[in-house]
N, C-alpha and C positions, 0 to 999 in steps of 0.2 A: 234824631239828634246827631249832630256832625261830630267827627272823632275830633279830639284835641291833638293841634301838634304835640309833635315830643320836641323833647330841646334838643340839643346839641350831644352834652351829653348820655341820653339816652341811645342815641343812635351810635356815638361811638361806643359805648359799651358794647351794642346789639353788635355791628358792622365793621370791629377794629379787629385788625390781623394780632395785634399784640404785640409788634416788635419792640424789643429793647434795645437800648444802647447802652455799650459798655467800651467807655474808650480810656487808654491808659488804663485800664482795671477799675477805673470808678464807673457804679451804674449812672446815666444820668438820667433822674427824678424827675427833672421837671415838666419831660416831655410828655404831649396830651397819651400819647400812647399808653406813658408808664401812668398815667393817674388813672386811665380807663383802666387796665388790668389790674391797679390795686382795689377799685371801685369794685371790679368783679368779684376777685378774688380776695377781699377781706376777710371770711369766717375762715380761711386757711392763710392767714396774712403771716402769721407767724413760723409757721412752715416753711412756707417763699420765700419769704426774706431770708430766711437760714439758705435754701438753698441759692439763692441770687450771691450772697455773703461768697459761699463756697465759689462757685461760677467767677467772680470777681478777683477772688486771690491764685483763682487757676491763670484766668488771663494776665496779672499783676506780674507773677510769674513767669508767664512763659513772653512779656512783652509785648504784648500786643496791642495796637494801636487803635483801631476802631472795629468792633464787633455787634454784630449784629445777634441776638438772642431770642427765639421764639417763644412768646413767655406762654405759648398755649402746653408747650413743652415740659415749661418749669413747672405748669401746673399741674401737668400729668404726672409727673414725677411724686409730685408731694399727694399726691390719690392714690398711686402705687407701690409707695415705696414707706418703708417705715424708719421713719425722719427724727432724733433728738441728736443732743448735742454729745455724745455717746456716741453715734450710728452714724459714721460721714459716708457718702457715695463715693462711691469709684468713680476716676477721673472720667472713665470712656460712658457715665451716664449723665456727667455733665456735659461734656464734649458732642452729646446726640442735642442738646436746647440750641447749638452753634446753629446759625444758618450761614454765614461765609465763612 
């Protein structure tokens, strides 16, 4: 019996580096990138997002204009770290999800 293709999104799930963008301090959502890592990373959606949040007002802050953010980073973060709205991360373990 022959394998079924997978779709589109399957393979990007499998196969995406996870880059984000963050320009002007807004993440932007709509790209296939950011849907594939929230498709991943949903059962910890709410943690990410807290930390993508933080990440955002770091960059808003210091002005930056287009950023590039490795969200396999962000996701490591939120496995590693113990995440509520209480608990913020120091800047220099946001600053390590930067990839430019």
């Amino acid at each position: 019996m022959p394998e079924t293709a997978r779709d589109y999104n399957e393979l990007m799930d499998e196969y995406s580096l996870h880059q984000l963008i963050i320009r002007r301090g807004i993440l932007l959502e709509q790209t296939p990138e950011f849907q594939s890592f929230k498709r991943t990373y949903i059962t910890k959606w709410g943690q990410i997002s807290y930390i993508l949040m933080m990440i955002e007002k770091l960059l808003k802050n210091a002005n930056a204009d287009v950023v590039y953010i490795n969200g396999r980073k962000v996701a490591q973060l939120c496995y590693t770290s113990e995440i509520d709205l209480n608990n913020k991360l120091a800047d220099e373990e946001l600053f390590e999800c930067i990839q430019n």
